[in-house]
ROPAGU-691049 format. One record per residue: residue number from 1; residue in one letter; x, y, z of N, C-alpha, C in turn. Coordinates in pm, whole numbers, plus 50000, padded with zeros to 5 digits. Layout:
BEGIN
resi NUM; resn A; n_east X; n_north Y; n_up Z; ca_east X; ca_north Y; ca_up Z; c_east X; c_north Y; c_up Z
...
***
This chain:
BEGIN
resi 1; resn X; n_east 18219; n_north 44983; n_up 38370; ca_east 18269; ca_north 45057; ca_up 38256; c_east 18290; c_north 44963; c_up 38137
resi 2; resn X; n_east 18354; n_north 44814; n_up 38188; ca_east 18383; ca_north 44755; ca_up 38047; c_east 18213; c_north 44733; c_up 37992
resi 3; resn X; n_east 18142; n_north 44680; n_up 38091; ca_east 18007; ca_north 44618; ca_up 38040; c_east 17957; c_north 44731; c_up 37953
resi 4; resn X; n_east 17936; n_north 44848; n_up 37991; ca_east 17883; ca_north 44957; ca_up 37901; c_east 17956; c_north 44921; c_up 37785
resi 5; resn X; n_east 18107; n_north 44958; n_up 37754; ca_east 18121; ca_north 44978; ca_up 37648; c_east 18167; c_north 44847; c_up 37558
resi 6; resn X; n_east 18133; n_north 44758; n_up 37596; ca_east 18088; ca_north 44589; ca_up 37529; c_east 17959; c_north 44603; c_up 37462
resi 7; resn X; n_east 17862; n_north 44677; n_up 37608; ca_east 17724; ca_north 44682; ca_up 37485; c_east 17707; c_north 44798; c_up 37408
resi 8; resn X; n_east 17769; n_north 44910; n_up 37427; ca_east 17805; ca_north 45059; ca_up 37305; c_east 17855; c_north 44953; c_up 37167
resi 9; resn X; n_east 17958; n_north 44890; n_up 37208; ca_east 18018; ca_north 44821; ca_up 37096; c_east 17974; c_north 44705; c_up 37015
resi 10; resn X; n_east 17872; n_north 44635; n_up 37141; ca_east 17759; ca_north 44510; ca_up 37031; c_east 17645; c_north 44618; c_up 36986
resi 11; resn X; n_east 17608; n_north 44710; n_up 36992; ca_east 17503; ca_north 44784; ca_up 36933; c_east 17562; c_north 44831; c_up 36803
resi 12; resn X; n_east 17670; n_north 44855; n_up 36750; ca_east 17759; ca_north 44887; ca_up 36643; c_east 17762; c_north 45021; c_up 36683
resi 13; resn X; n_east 17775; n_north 45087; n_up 36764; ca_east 17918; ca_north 45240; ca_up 36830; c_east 18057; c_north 45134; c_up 36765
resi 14; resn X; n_east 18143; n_north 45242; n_up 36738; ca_east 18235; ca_north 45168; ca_up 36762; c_east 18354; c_north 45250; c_up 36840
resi 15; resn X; n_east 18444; n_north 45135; n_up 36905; ca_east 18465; ca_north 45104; ca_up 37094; c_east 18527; c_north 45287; c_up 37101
resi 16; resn X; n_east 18594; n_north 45317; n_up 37234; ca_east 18580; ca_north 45426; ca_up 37254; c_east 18714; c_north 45485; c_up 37187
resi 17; resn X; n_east 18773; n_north 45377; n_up 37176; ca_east 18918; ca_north 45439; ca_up 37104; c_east 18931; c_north 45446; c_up 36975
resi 18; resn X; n_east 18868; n_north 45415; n_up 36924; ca_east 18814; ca_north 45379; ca_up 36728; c_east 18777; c_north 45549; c_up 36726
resi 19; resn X; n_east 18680; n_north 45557; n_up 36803; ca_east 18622; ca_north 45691; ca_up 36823; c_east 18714; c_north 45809; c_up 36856
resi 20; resn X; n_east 18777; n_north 45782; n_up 36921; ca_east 18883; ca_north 45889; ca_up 36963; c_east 18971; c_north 45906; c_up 36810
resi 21; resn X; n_east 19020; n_north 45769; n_up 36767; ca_east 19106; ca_north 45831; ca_up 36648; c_east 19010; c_north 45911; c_up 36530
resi 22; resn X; n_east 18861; n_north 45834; n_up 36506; ca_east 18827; ca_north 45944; ca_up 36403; c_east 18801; c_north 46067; c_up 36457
resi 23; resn X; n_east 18771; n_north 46137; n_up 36608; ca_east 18772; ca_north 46244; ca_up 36651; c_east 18940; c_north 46299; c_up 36585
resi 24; resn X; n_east 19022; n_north 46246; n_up 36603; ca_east 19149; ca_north 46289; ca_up 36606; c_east 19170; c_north 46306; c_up 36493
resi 25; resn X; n_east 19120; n_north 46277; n_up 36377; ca_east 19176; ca_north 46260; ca_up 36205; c_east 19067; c_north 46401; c_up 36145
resi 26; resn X; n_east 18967; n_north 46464; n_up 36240; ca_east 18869; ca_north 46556; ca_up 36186; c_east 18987; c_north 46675; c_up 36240
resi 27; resn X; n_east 19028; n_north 46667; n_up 36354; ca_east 19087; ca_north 46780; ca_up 36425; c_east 19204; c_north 46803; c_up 36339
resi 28; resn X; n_east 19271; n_north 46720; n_up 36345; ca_east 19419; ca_north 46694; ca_up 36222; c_east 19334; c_north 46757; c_up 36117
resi 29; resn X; n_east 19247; n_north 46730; n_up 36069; ca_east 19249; ca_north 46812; ca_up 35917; c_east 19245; c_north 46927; c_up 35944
resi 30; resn X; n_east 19147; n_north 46974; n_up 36011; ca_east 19133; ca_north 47143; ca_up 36051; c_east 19231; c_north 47219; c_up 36122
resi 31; resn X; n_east 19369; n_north 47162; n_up 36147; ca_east 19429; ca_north 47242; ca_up 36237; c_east 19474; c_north 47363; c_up 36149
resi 32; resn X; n_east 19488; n_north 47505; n_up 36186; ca_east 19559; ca_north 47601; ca_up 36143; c_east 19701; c_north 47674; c_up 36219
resi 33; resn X; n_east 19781; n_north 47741; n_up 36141; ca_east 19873; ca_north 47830; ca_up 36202; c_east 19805; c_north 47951; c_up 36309
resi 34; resn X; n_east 19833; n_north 47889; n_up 36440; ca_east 19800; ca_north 47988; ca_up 36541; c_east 19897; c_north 48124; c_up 36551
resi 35; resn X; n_east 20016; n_north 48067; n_up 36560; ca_east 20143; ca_north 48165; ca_up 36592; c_east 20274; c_north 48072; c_up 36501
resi 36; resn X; n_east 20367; n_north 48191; n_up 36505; ca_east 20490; ca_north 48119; ca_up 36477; c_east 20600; c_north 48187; c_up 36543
resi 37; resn X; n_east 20703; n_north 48124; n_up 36599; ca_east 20838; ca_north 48173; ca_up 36646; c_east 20947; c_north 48207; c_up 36608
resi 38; resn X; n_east 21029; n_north 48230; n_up 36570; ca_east 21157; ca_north 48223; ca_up 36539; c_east 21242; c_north 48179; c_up 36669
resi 39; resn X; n_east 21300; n_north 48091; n_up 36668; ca_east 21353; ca_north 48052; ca_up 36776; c_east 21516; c_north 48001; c_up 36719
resi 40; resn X; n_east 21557; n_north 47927; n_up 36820; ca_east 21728; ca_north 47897; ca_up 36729; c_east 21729; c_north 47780; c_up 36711
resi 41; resn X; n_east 21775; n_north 47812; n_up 36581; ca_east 21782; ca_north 47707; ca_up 36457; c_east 21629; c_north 47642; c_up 36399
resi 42; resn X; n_east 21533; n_north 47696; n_up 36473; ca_east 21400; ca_north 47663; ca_up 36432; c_east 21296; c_north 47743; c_up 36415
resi 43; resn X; n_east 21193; n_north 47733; n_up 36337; ca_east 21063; ca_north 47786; ca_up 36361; c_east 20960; c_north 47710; c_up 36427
resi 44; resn X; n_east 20917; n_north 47756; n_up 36519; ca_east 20810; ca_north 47686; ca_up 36569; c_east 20678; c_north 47733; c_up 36531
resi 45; resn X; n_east 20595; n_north 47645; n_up 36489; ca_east 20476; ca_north 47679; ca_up 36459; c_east 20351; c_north 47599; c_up 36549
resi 46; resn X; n_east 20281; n_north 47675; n_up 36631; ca_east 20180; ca_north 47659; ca_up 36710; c_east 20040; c_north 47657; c_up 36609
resi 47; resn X; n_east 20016; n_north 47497; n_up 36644; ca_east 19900; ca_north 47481; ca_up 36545; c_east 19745; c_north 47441; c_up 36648
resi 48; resn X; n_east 19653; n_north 47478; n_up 36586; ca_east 19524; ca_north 47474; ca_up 36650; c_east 19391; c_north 47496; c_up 36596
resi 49; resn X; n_east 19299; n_north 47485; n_up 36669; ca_east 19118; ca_north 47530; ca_up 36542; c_east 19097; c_north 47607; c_up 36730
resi 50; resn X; n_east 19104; n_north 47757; n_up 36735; ca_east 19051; ca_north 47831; ca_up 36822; c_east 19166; c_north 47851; c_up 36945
resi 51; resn X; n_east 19201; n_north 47727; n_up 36954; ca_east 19300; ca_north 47742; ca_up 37071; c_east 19388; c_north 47653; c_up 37100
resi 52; resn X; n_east 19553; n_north 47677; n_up 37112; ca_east 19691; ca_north 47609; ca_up 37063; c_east 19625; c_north 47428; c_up 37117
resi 53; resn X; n_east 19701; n_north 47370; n_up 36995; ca_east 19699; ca_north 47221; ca_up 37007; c_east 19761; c_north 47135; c_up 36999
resi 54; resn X; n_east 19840; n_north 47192; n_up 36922; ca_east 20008; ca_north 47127; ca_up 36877; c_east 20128; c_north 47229; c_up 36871
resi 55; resn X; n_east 20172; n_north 47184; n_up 36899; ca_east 20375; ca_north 47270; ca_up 36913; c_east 20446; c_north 47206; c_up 36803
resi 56; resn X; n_east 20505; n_north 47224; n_up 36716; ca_east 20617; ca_north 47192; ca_up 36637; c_east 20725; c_north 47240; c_up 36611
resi 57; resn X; n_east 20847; n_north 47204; n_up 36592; ca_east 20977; ca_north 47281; ca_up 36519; c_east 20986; c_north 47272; c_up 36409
resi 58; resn X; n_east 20994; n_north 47310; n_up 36256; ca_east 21048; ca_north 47322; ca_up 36151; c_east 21172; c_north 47360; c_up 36120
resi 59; resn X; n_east 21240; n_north 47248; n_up 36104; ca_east 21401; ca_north 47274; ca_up 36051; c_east 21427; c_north 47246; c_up 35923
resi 60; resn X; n_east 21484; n_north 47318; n_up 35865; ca_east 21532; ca_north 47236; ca_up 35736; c_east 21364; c_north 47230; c_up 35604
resi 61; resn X; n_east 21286; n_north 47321; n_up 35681; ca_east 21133; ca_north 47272; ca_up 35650; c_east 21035; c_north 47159; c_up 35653
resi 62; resn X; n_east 21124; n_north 47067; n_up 35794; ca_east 21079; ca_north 46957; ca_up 35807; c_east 21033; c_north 46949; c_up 35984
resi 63; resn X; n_east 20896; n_north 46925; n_up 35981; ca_east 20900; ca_north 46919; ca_up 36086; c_east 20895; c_north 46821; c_up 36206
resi 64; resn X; n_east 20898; n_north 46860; n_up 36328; ca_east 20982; ca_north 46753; ca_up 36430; c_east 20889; c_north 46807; c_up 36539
resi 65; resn X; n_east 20940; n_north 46699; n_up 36655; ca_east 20866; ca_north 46734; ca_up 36765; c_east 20878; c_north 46843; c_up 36857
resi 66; resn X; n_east 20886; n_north 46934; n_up 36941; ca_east 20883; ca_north 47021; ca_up 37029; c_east 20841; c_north 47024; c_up 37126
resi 67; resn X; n_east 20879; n_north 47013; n_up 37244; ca_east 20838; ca_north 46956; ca_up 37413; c_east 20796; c_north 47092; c_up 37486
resi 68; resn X; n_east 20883; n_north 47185; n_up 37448; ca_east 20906; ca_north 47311; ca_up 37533; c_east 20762; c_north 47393; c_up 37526
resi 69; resn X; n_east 20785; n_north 47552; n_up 37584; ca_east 20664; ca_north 47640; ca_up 37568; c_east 20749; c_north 47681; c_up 37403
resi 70; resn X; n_east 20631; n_north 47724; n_up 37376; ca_east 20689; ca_north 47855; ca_up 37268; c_east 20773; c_north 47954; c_up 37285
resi 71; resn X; n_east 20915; n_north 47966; n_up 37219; ca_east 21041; ca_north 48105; ca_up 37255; c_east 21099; c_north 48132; c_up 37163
resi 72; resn X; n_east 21098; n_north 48267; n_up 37153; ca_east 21183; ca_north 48307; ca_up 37020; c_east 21119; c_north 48456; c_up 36989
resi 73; resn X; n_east 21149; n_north 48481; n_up 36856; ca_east 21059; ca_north 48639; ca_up 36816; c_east 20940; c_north 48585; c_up 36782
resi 74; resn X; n_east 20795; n_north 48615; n_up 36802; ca_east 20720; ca_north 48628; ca_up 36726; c_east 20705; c_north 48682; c_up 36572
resi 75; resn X; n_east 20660; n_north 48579; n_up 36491; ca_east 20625; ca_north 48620; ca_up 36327; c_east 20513; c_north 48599; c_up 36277
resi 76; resn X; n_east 20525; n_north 48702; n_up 36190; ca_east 20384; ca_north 48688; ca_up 36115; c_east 20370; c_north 48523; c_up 36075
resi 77; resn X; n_east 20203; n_north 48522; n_up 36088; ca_east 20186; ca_north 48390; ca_up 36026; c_east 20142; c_north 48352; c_up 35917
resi 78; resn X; n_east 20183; n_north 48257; n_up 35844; ca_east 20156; ca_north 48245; ca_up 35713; c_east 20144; c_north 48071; c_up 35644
resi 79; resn X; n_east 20084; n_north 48056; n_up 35580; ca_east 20065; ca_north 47892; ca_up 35560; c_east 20181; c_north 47776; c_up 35513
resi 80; resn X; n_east 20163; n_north 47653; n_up 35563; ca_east 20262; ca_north 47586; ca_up 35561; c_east 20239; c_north 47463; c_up 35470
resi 81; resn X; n_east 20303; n_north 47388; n_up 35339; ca_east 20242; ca_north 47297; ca_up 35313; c_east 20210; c_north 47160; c_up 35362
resi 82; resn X; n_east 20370; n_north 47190; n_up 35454; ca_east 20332; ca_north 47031; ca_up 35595; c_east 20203; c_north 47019; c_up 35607
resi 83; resn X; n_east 20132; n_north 47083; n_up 35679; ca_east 19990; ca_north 47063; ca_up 35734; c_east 19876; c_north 46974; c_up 35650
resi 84; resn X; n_east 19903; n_north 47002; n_up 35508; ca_east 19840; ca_north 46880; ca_up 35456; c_east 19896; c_north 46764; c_up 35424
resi 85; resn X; n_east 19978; n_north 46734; n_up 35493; ca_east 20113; ca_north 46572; ca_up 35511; c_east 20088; c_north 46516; c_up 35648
resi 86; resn X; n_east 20004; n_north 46613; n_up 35718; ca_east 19972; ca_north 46505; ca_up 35873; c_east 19904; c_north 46408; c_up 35846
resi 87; resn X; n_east 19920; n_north 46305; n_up 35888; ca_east 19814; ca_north 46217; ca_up 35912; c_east 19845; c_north 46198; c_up 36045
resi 88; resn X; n_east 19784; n_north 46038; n_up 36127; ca_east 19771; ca_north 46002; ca_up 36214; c_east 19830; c_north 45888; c_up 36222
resi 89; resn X; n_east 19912; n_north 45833; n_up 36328; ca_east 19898; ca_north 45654; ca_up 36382; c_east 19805; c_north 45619; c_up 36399
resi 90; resn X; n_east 19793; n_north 45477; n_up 36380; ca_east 19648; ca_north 45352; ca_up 36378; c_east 19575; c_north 45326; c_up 36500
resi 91; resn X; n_east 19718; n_north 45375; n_up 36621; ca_east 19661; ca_north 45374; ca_up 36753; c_east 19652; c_north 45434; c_up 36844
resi 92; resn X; n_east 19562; n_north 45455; n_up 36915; ca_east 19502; ca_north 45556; ca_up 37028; c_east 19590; c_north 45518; c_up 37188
resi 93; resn X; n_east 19606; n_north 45608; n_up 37275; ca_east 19648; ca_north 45587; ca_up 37382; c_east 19510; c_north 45607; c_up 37475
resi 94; resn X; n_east 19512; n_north 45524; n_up 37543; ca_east 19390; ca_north 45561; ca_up 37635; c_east 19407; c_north 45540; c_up 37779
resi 95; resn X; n_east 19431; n_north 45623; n_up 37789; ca_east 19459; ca_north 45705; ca_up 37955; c_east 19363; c_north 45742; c_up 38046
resi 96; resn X; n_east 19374; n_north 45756; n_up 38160; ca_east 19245; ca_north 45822; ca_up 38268; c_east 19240; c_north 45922; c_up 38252
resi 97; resn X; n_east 19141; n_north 45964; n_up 38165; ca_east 19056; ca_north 46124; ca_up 38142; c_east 19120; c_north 46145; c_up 38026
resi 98; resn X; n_east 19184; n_north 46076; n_up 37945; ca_east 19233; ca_north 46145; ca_up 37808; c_east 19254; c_north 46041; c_up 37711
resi 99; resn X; n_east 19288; n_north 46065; n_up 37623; ca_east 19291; ca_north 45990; ca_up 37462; c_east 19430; c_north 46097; c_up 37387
resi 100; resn X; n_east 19552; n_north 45953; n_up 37355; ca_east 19629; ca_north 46057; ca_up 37325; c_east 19653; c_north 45981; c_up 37172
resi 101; resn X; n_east 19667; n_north 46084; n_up 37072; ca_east 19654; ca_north 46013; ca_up 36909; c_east 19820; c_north 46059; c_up 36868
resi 102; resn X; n_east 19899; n_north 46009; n_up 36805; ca_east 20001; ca_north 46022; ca_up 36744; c_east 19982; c_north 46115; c_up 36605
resi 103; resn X; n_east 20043; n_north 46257; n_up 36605; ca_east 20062; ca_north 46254; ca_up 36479; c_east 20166; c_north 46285; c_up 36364
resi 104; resn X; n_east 20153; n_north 46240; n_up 36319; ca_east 20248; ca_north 46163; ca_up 36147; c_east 20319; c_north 46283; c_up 36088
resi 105; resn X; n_east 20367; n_north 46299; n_up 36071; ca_east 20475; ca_north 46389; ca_up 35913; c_east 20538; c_north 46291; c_up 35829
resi 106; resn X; n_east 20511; n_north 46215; n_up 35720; ca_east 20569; ca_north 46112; ca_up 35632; c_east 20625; c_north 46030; c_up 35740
resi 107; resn X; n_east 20542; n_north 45953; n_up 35812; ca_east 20513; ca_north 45906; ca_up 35899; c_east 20567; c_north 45872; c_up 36001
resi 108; resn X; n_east 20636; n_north 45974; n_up 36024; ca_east 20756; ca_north 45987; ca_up 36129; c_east 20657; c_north 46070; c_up 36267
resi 109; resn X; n_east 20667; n_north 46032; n_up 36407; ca_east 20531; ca_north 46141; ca_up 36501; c_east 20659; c_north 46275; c_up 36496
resi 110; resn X; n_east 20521; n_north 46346; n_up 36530; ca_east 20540; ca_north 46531; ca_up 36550; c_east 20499; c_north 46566; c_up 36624
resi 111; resn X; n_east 20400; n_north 46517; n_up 36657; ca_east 20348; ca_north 46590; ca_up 36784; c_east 20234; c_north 46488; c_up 36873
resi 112; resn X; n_east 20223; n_north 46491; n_up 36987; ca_east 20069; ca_north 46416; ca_up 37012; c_east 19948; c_north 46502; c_up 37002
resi 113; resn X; n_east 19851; n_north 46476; n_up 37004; ca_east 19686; ca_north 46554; ca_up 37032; c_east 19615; c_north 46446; c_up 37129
resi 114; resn X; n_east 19564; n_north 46583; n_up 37212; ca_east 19504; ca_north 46486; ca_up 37317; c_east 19377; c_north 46543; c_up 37320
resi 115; resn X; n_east 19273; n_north 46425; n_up 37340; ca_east 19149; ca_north 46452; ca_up 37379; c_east 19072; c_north 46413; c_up 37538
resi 116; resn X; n_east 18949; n_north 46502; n_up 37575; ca_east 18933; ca_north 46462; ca_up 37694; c_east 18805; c_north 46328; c_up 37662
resi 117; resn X; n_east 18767; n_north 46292; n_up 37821; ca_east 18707; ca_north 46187; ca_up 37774; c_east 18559; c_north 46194; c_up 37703
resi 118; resn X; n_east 18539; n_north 46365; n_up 37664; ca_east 18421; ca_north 46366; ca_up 37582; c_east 18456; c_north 46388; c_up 37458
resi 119; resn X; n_east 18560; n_north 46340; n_up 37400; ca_east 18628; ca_north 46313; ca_up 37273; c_east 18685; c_north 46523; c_up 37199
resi 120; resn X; n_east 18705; n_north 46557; n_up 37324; ca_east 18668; ca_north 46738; ca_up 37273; c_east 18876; c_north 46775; c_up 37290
resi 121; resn X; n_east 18919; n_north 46804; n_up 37159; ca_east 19046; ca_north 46861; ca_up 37197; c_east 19121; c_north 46919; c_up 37358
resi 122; resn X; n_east 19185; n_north 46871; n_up 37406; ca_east 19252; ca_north 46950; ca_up 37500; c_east 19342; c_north 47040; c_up 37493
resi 123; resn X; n_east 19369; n_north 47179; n_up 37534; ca_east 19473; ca_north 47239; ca_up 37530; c_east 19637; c_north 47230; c_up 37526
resi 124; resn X; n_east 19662; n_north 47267; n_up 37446; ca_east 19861; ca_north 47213; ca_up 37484; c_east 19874; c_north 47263; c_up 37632
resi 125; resn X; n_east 19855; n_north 47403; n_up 37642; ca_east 19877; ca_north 47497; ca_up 37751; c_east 19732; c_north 47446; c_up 37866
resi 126; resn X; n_east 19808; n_north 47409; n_up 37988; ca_east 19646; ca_north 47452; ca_up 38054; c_east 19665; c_north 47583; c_up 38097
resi 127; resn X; n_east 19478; n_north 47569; n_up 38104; ca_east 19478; ca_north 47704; ca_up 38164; c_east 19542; c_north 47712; c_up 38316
resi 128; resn X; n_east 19576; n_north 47892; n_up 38332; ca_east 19669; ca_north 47923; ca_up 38461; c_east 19557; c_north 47902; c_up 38567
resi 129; resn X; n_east 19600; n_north 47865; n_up 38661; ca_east 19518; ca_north 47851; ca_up 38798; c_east 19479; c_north 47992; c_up 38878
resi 130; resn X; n_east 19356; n_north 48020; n_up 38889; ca_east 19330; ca_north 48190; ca_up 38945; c_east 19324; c_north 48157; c_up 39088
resi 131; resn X; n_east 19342; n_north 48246; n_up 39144; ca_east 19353; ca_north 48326; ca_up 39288; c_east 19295; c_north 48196; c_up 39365
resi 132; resn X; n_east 19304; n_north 48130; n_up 39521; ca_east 19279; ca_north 48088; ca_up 39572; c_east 19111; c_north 48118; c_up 39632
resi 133; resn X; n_east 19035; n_north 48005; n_up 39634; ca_east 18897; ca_north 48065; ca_up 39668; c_east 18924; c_north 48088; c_up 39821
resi 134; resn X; n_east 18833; n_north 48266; n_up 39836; ca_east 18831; ca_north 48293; ca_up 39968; c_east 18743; c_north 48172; c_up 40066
***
């Protein structure tokens, strides 16, 4: 594995985690308001491009991190100007089977985004596990 990606990286690729963050800085731009919550003392806003990717709380109109599922009333959704204040950290986590990117609110983290190892968003939520094969 290192030898491959020594010679990905003397060919000028550049290495797999360079790659992961500009995967991660295209996704960050495109994320949209999936859902939003009303929850207590917060709004949570579930952000994503097709399918949830990030969780956040907004307090105060500032937003913060959020660990939990999504709870609260459902609300209409509507645009936020945070979303164009994300950026990213400089550095990638690189994990077995994933790539995890930090991201920024005036450069404080909010949330992570994780990618799999074909650089392709992963779900916040996995999917539920179906019926046992007969």
């Amino acid at each position: 594995m290192l030898l491959a990606w020594g010679l990905a990286w003397a060919e000028g690729s550049p290495p797999p985690s360079e790659a992961a963050l500009l995967r991660c800085r295209e996704v960050v731009g495109g994320l949209e308001v999936q859902a939003l919550y009303q929850g207590e003392g917060a709004t949570l806003v579930l952000l994503g491009k097709g399918r949830p990717l990030l969780l956040v709380a907004l307090e105060e109109g500032r937003p913060l991190p959020h660990a939990g599922p999504p709870r609260g009333k459902p609300m209409a959704r509507r645009p936020f100007p945070f979303l164009r204040e994300l950026s990213l950290a400089r550095r990638v986590v690189v994990l077995a089977g994933e790539y995890r990117c930090f991201v920024l609110h005036r450069g404080r983290v909010v949330g992570v985004l994780r990618l799999g190892p074909d650089l392709e968003p992963l779900p916040l939520f996995p999917p539920p596990e179906g019926p046992p094969a007969p």
